[in-house]
Phi, psi and omega in degrees: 000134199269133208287000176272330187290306187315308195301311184323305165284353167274333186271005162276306169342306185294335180278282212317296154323300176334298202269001167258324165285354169263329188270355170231036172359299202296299171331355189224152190219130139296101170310127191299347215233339161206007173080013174305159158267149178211173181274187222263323171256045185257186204238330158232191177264129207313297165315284187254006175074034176276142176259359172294150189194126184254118190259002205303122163297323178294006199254309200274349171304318190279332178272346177278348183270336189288290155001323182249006178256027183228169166257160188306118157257350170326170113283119148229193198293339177288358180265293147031270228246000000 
């Protein structure tokens, strides 16, 4: 697979998660400490262990559109680890 094809499936994979966190917001939180999404009962953050959480649903709507329209610039925990 040629890295343009590899890039192509990760930013549709980032849309396609993107557009499942715009149809359940609530369901999700941001993390403060590294701008991750996570899901909404998880209790600290799997990356970067902050326990800060932004729950706003319009916040995480807007940030799940910034996200799936970019490539990942984050660290995780599989880089980590």
């Amino acid at each position: 697979m040629s890295h343009s094809h590899k890039n192509d499936a990760h930013m549709a994979d980032r849309a396609e998660r993107a557009a499942k966190i715009i149809e359940q917001p609530e369901e999700y939180k941001i993390c403060e400490g590294c701008d991750s999404i996570l899901t909404a009962g998880a209790v600290t953050c799997p990356n970067c262990h902050s326990y800060r959480f932004d729950t706003d649903p319009q916040t995480v709507v807007t940030h799940a559109q910034l996200l799936g329209s970019r490539a990942q610039t984050s660290v995780t925990r599989e880089d980590l680890y």
